[in-house]
SERO-4910 file (N, C-alpha, C, O; in steps of 0.05 Angstrom, whole numbers):
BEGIN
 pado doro    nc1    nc2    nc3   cac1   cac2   cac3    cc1    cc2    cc3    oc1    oc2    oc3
  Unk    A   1467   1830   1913   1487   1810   1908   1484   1799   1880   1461   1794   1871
  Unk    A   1501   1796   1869   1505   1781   1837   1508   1757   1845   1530   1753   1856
  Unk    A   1485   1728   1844   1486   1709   1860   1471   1694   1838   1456   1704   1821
  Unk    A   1477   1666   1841   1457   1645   1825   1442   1632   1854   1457   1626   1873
  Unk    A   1420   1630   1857   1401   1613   1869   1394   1579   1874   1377   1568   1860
  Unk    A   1404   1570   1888   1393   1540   1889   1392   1535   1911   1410   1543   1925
  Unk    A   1364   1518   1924   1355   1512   1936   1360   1472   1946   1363   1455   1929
  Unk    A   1358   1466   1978   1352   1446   1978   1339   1444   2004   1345   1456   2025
  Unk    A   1317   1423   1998   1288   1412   2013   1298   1386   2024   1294   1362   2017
  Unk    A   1320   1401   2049   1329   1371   2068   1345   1356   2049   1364   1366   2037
  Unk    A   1335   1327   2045   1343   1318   2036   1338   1312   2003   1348   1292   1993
  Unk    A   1326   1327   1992   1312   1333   1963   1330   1359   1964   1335   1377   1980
  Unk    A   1337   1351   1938   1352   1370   1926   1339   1389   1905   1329   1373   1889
  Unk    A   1334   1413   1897   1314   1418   1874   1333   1450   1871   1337   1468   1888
  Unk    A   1341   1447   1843   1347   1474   1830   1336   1507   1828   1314   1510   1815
  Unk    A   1347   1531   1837   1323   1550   1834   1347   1563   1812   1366   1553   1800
  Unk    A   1333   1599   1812   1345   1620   1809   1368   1628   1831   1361   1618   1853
  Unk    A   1388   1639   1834   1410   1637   1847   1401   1666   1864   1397   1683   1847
  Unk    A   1397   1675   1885   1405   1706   1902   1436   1702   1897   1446   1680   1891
  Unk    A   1443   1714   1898   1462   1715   1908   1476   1697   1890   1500   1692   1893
  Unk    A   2287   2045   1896   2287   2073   1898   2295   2087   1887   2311   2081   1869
  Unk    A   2291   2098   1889   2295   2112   1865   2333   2126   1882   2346   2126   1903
  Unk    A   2334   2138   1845   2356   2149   1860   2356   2177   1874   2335   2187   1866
  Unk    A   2369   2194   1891   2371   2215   1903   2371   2235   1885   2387   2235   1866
  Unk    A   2350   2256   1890   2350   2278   1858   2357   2299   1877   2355   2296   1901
  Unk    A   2367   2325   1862   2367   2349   1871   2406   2355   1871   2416   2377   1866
  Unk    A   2419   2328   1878   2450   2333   1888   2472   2322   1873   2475   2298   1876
  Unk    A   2486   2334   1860   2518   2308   1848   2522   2303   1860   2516   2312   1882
  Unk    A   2539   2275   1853   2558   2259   1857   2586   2278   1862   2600   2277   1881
  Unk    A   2588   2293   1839   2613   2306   1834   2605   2343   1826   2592   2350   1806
  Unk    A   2618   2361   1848   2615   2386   1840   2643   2404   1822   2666   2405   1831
  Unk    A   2638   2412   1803   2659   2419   1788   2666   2452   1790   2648   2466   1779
  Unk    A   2681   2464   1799   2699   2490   1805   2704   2496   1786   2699   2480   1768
  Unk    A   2718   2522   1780   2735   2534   1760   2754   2553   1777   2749   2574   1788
  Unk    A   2776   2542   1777   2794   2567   1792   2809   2582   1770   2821   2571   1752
  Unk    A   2805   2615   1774   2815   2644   1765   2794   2658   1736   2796   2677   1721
  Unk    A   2777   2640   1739   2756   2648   1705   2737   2654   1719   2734   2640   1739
  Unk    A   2721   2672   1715   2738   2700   1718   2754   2707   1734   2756   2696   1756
  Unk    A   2770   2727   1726   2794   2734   1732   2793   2735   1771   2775   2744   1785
  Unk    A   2812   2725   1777   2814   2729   1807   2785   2718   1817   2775   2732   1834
  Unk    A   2771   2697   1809   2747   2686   1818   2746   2651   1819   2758   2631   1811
  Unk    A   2727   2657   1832   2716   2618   1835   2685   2619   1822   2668   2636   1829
  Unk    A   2682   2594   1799   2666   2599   1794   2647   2570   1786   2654   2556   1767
  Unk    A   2629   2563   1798   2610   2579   1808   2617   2588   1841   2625   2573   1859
  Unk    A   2612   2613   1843   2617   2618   1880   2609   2605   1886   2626   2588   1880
  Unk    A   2595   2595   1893   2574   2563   1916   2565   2553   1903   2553   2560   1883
  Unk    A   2570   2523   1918   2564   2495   1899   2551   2484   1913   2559   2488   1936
  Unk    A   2531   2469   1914   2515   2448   1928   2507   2427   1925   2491   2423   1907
  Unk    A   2518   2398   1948   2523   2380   1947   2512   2368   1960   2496   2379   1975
  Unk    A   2514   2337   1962   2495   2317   1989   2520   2308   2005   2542   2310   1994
  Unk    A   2518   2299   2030   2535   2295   2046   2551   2267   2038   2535   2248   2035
  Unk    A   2579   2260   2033   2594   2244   2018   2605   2242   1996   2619   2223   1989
  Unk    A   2596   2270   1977   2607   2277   1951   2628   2297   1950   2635   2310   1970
  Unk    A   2639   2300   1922   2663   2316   1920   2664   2342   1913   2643   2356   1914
  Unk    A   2687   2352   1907   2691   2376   1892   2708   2375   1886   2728   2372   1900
  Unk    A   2707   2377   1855   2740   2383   1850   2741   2415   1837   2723   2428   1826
  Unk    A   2772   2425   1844   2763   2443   1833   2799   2447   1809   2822   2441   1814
  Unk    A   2789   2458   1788   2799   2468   1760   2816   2484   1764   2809   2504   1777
  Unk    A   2841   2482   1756   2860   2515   1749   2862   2522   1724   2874   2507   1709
  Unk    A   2847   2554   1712   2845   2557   1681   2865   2578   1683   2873   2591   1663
  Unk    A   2874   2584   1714   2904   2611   1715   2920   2603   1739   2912   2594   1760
  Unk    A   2943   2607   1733   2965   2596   1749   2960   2614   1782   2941   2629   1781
  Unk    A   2969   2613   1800   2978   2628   1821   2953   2633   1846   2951   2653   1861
  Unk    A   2936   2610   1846   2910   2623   1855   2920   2591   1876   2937   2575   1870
  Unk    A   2902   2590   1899   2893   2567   1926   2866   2566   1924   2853   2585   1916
  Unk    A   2853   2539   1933   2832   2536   1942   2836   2529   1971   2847   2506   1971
  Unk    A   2832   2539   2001   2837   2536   2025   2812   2542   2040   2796   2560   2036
  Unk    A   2813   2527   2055   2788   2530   2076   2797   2546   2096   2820   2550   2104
  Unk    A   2766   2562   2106   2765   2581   2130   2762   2615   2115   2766   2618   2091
  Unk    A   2755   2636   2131   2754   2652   2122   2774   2682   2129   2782   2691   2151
  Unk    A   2777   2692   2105   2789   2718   2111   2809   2716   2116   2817   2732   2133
  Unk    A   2832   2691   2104   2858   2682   2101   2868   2672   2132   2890   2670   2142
  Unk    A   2836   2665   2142   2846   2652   2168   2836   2612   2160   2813   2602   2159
  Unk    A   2856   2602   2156   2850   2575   2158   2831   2560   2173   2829   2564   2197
  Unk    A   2815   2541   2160   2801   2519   2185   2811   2495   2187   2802   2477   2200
  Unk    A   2843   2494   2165   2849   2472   2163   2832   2445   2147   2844   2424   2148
  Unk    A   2801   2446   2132   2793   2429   2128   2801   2421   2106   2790   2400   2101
  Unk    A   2819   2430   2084   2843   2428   2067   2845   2451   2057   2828   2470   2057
  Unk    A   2877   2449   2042   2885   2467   2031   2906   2456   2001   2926   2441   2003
  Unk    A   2895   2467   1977   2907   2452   1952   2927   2476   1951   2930   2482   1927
  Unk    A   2946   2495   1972   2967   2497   1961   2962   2519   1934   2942   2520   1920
  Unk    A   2981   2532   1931   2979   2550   1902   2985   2539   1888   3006   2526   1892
  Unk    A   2971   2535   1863   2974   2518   1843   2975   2536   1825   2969   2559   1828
  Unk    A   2986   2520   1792   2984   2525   1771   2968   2526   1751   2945   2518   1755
  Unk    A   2972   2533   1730   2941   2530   1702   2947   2498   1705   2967   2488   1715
  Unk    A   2923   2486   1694   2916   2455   1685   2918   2438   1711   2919   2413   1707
  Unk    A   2919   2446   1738   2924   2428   1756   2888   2423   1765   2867   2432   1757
  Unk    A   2895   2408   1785   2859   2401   1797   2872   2393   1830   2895   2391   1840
  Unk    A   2847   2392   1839   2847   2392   1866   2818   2376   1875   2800   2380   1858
  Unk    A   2810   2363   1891   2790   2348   1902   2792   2342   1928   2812   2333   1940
  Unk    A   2764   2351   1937   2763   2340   1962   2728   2327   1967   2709   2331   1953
  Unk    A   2730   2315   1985   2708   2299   1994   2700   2312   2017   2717   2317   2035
  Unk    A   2661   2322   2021   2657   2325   2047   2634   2307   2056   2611   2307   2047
  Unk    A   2648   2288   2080   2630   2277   2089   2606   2287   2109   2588   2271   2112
  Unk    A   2606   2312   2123   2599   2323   2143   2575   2342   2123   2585   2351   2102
  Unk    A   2549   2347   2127   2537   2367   2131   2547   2392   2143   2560   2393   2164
  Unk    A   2538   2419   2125   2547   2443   2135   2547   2461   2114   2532   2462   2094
  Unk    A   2574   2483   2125   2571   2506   2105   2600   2507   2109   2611   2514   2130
  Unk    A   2611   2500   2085   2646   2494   2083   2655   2527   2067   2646   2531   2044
  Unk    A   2670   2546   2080   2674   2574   2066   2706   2571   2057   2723   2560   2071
  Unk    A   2712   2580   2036   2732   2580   2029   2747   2609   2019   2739   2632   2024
  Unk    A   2775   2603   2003   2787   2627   1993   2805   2622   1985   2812   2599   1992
  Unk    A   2827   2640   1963   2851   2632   1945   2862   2653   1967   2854   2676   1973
  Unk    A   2886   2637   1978   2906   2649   2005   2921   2672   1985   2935   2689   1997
  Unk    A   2918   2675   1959   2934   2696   1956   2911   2721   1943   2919   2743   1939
  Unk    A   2887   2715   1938   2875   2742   1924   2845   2737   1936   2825   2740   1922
  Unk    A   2844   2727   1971   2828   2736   1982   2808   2767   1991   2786   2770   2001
  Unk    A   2828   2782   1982   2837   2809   1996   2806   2829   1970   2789   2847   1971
  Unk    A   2818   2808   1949   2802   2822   1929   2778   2802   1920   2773   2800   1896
  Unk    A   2764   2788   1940   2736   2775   1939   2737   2749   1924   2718   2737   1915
  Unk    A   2763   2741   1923   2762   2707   1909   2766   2685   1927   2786   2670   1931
  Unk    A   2731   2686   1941   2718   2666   1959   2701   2647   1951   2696   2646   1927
  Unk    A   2692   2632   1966   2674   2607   1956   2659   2598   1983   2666   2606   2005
  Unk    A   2639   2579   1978   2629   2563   1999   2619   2531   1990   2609   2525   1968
  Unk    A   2623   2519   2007   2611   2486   1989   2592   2487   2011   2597   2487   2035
  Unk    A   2565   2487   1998   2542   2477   2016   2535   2446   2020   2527   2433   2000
  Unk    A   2536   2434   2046   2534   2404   2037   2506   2404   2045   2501   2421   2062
  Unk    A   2491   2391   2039   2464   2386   2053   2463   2353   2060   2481   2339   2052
  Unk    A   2447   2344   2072   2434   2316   2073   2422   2299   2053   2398   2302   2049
  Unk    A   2428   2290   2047   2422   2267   2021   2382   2269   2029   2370   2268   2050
  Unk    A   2374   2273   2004   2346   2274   1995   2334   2240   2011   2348   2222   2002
  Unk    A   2312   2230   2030   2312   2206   2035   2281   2200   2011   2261   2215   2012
  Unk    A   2283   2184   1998   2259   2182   1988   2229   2175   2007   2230   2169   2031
  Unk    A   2211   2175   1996   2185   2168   2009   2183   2144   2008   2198   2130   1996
  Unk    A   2163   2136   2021   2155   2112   2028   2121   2104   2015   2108   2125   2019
  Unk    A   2104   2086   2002   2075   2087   1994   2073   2064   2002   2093   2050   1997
  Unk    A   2047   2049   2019   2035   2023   2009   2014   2021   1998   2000   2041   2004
  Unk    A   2002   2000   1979   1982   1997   1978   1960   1989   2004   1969   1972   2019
  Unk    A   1939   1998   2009   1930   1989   2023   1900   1970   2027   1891   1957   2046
  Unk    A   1891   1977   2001   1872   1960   1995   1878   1963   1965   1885   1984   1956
  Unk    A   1875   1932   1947   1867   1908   1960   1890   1895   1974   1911   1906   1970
  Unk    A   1890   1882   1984   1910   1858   1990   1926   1843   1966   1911   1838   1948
  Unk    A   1945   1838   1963   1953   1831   1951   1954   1792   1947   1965   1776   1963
  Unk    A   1943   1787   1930   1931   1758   1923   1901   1755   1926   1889   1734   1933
  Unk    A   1891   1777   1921   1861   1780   1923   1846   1781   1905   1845   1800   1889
  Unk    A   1827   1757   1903   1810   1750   1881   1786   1769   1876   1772   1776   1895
  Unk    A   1782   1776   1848   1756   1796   1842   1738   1779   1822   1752   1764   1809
  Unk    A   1716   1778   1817   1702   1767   1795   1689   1781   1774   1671   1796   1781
  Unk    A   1695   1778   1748   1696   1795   1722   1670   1802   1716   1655   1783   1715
  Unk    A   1659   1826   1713   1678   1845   1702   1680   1864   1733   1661   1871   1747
  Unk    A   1710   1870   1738   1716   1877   1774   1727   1913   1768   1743   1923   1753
  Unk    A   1705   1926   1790   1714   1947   1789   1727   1951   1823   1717   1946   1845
  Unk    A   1745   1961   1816   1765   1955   1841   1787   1982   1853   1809   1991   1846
  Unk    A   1773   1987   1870   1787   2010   1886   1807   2015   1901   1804   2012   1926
  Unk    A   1837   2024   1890   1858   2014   1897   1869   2039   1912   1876   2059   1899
  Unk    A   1871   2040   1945   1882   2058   1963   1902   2057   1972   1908   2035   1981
  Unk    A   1920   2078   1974   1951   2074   1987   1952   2096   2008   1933   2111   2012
  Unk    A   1971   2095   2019   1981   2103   2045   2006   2115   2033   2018   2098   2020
  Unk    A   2021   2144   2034   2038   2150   2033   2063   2174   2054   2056   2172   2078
  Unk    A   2075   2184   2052   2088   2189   2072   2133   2197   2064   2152   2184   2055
  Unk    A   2126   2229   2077   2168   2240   2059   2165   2240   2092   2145   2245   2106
  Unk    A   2191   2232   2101   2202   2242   2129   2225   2266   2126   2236   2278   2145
  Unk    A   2227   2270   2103   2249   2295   2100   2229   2319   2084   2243   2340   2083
  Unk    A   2206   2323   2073   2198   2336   2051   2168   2328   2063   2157   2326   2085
  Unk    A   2159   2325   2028   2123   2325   2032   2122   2303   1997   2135   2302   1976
  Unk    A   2104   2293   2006   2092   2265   1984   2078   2295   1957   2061   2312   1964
  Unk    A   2089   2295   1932   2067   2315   1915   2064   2304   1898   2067   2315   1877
  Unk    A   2056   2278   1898   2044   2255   1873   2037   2225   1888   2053   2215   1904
  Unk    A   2018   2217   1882   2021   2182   1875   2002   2181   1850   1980   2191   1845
  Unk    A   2023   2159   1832   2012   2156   1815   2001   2126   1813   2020   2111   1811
  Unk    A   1979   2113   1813   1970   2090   1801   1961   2082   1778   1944   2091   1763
  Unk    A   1979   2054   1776   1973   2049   1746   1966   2020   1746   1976   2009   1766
  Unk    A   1949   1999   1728   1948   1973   1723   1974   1963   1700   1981   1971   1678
  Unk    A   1981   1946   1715   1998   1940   1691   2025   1966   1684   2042   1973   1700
  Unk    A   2022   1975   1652   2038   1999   1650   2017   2027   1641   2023   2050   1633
  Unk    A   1989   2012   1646   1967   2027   1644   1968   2050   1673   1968   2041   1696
  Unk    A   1968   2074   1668   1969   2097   1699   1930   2098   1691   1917   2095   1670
  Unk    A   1924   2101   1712   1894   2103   1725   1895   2132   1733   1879   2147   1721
  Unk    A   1911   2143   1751   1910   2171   1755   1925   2173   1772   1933   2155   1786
  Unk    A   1934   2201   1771   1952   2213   1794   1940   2236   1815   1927   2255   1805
  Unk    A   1944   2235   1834   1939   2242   1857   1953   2257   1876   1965   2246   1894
  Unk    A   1952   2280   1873   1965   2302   1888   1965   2308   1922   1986   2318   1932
  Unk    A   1941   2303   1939   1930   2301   1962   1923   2276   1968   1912   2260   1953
  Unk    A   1932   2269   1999   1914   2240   2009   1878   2251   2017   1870   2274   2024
  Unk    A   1871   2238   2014   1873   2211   2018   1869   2193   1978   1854   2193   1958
  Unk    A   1900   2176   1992   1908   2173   1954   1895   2143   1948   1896   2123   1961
  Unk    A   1882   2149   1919   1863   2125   1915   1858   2127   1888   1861   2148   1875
  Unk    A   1849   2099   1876   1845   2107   1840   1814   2082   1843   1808   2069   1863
  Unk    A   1801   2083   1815   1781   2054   1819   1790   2053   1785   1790   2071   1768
  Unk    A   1795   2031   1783   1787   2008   1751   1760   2008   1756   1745   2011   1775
  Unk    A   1759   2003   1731   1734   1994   1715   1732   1974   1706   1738   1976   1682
  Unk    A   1727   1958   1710   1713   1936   1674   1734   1920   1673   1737   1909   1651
  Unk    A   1757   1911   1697   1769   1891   1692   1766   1868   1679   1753   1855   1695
  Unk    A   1770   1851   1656   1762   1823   1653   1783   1805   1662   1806   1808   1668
  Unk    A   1765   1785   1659   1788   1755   1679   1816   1755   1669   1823   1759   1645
  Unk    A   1833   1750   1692   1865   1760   1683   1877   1764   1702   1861   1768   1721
  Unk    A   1906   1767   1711   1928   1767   1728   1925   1799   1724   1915   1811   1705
  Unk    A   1939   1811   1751   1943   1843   1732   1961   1843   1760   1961   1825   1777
  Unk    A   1982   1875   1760   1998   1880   1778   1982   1907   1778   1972   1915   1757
  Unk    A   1980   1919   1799   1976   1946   1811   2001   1950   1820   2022   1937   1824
  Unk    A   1991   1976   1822   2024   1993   1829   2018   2027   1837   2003   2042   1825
  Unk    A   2031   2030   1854   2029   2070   1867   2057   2071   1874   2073   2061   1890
  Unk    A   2055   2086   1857   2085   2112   1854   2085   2133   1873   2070   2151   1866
  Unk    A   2097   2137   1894   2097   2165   1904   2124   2178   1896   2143   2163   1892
  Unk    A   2127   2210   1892   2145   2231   1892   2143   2241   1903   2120   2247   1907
  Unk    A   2160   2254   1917   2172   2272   1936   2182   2299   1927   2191   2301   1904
  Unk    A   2180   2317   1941   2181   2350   1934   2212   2349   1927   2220   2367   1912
  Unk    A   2229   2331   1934   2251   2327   1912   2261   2319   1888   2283   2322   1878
  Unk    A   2242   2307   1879   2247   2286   1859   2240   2256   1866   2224   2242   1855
  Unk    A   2255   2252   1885   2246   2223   1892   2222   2198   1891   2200   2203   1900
  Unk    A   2226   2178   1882   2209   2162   1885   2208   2133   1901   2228   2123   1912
  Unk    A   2183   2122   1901   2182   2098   1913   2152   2087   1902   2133   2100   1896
  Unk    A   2156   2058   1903   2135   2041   1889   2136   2020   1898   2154   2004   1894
  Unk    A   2113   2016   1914   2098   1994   1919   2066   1975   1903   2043   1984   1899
  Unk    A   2076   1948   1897   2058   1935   1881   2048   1907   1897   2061   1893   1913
  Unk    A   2020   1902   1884   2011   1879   1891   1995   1865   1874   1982   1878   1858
  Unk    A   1995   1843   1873   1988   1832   1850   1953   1819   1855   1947   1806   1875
  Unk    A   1933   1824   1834   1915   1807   1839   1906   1782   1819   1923   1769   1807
  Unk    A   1878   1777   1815   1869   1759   1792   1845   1765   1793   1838   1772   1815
  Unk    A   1825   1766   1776   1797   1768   1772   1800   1751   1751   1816   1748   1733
  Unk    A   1771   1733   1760   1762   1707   1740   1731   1706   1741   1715   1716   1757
  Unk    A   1728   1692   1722   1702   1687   1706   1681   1677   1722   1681   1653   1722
  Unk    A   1661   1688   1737   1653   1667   1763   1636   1645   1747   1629   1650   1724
  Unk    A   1630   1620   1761   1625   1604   1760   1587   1599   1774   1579   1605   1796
  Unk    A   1576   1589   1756   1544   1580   1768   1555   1572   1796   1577   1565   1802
  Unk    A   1529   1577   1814   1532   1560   1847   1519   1544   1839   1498   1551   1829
  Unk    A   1525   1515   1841   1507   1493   1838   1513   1482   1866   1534   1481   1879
  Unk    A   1480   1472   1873   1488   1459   1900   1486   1427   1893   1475   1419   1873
  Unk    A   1496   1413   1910   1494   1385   1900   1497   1368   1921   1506   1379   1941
  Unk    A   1492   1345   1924   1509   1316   1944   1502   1323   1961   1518   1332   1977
  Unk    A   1463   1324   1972   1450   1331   1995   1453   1307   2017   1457   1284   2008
  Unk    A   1452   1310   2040   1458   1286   2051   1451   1291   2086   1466   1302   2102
  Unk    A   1418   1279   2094   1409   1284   2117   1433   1271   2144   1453   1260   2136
  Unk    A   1430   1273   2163   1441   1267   2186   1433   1269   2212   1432   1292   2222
  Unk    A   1424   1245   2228   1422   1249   2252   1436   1268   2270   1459   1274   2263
  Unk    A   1423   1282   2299   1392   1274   2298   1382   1310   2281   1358   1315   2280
  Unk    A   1406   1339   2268   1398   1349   2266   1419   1361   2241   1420   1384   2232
  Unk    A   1427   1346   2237   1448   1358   2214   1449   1344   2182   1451   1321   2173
  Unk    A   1446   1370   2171   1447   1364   2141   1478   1369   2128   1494   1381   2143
  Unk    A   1486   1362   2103   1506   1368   2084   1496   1370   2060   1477   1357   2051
  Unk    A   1512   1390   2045   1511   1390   2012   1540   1401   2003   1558   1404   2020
  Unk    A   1545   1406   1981   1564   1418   1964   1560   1436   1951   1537   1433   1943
  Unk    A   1571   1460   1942   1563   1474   1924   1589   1485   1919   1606   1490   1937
  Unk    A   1594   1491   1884   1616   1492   1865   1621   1523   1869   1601   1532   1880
  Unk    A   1641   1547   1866   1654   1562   1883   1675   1571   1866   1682   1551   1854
  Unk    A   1694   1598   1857   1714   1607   1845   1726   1610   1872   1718   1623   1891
  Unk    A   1750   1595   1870   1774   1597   1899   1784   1629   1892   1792   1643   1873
  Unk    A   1777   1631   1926   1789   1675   1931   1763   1677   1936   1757   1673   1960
  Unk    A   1744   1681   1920   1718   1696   1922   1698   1682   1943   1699   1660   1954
  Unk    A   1686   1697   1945   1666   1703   1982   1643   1691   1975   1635   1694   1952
  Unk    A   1628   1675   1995   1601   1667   1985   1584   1669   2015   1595   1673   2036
  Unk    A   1552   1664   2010   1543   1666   2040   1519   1647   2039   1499   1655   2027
  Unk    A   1519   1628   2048   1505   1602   2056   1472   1614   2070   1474   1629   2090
  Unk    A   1456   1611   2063   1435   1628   2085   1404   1595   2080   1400   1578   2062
  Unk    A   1391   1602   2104   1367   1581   2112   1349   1589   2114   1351   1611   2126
  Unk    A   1316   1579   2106   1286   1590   2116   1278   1562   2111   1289   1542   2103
  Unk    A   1252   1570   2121   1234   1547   2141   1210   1548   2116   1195   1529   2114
  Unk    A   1207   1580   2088   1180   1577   2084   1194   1599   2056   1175   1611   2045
  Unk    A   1215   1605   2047   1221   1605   2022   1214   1641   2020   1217   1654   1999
  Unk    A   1206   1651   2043   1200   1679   2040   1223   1698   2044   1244   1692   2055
  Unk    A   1217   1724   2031   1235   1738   2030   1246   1745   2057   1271   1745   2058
  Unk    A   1232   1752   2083   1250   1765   2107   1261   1742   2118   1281   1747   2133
  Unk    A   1252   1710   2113   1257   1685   2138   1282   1675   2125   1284   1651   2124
  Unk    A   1301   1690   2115   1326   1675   2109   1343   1677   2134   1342   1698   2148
  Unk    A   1353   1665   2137   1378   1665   2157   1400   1663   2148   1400   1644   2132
  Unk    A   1417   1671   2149   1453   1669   2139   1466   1644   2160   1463   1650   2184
  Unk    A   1472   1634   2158   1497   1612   2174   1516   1621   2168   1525   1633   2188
  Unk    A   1533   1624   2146   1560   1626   2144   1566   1646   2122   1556   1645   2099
  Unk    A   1580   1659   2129   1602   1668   2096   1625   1668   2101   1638   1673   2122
  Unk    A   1635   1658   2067   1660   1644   2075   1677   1660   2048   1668   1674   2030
  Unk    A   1712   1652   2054   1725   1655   2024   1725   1629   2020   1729   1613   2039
  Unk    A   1720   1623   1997   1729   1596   1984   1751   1589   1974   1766   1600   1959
  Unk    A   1751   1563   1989   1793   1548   1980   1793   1534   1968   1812   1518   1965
  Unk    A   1771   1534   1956   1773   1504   1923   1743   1514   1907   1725   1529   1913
  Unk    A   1747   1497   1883   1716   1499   1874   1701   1485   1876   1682   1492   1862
  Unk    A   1697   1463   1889   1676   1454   1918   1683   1456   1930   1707   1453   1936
  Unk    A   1655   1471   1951   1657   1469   1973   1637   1452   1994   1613   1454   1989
  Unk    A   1645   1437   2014   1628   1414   2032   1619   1436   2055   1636   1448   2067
  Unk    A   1587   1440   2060   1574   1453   2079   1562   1436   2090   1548   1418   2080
  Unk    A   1567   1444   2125   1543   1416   2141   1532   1440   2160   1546   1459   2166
  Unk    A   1502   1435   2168   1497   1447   2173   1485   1431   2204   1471   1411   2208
  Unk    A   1495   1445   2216   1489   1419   2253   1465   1429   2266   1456   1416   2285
  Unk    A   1454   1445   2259   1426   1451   2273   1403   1450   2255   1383   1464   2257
  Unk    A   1407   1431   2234   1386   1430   2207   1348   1432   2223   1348   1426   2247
  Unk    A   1325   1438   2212   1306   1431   2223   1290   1426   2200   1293   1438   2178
  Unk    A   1269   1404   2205   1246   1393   2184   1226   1402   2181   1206   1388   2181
  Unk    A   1227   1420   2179   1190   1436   2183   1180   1456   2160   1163   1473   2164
  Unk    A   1192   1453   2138   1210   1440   2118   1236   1460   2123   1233   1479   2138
  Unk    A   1262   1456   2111   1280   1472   2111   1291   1478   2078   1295   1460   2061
  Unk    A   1293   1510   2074   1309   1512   2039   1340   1520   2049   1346   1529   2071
  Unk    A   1353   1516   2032   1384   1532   2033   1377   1540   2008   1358   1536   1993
  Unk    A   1405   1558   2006   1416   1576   1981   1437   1579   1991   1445   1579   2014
  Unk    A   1453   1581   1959   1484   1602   1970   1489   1611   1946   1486   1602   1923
  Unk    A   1501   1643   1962   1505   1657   1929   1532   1669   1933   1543   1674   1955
  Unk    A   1537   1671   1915   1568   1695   1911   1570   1721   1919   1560   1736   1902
  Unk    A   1580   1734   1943   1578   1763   1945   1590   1775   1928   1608   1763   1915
  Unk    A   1585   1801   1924   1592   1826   1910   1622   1830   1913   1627   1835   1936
  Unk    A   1650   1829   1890   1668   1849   1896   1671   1868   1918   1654   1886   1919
  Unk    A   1694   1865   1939   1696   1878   1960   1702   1910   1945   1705   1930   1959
***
């Protein structure tokens, strides 16, 4: 433990050494046709879309249809009619599927199409999972930051962590994790990026603080009938400390009473089972989780 040492003798107090989301990738909005370029063709033959987007499609030669169903048998899911050069046509498919089409007049000679709709890309999901977010470290904090990630449509093939707009590393396989180094006292945001075998992203952040720790001074000893003592000792609020007792100042006869997080920078310890035969305390600062 990185700890300052102080000691108190009951009611004598005496100083020591301290122990202690992204958007949807892969699909338009809008798929763009060419009807009769090339000649008697649709071009591109198959287009691929997410479920709720369009198509429109182009006339660069007069006398050609875009009609749904195959082999000049209708499905009825529209039909733009024979049109002319410079006209357009659009349609919207809301449905997932495999939409086949054809120009009702030069089917005969392979001027077909299909609109592939697929399912909208869902992005992933990451949390951080250690640290906690509002979690105090003490400088200089090396700090090991783990996430949890997860595609319900695909597979996670990145998280990236960064401090700040500082990236720490990226991470191809769980189990996904980075460590800082050498933080000094300061606010900082963490953050993990996951991507998805589509493009997709998602980012989850939490914020911490690492500060300057502070000497443990113990102070304001104060005996009490018929078996309890108090003191104080000064404390960086967030950070962990551990109160411990012996009878004879030796290394194995310590006892721990308490460890605590601290919610101010004093803190009031009473201790209800004190004994006189002599008794020392200490309290030191634990180690960065």
């Amino acid at each position: 433990m990185n700890v300052t040492r102080y000691l108190c003798k009951m009611a004598l107090l005496s100083a020591g050494i301290a122990v202690f989301n992204s958007p949807l990738s892969g699909f338009a909005a809008t798929a763009n046709v060419t009807v009769g370029s090339p000649t008697d063709r649709f071009s591109p033959t198959n287009v691929t879309i997410a479920a709720g987007d369009q198509v429109i499609w182009t006339w660069v030669a007069s006398g050609h249809s875009s009609t749904s169903g195959t082999n000049g048998s209708p499905s009825g899911f529209w039909n733009s009619t024979v049109l002319a050069s410079g006209s357009k046509f659009t349609n919207t498919f809301p449905v997932t599927g495999i939409y086949r089409y054809y120009c009702s007049v030069h089917y005969p000679v392979g001027m077909t199409g299909a609109v592939i709709v697929a399912a909208a890309n869902l992005p992933p999901t990451v949390s951080i999972t250690n640290p906690a977010s509002g979690a105090v470290f003490a400088a200089p904090a090396n700090i090991t930051i783990q996430a949890s990630a997860s595609d319900s449509d695909g597979t996670v093939t990145n998280v990236q962590f960064l401090v700040g707009a500082n990236v720490v590393t990226n991470q191809a396989t769980a189990p996904f994790s980075a460590v800082t180094n050498n933080l000094a006292a300061g606010s900082y945001t963490l953050s993990a990026i996951a991507s998805d075998n589509s493009g997709a992203t998602a980012t989850n952040q939490v914020a911490i603080s690492v500060v300057t720790p502070v000497s443990v001074l113990l102070s304001a000893p104060q005996p009490g009938p018929p078996t309890m003592f108090r003191f104080s000792y000064t404390a960086n609020t967030g950070l962990s400390y551990i109160v411990q007792r012996s009878t004879n100042l030796a290394s194995p006869n310590w006892t721990t009473l308490v460890t605590n997080l601290a919610g101010s920078g004093s803190i009031n310890f009473t201790d209800q089972n004190a004994t006189f035969n002599p008794g020392f305390y200490r309290v030191g600062r634990l180690p960065n989780p």
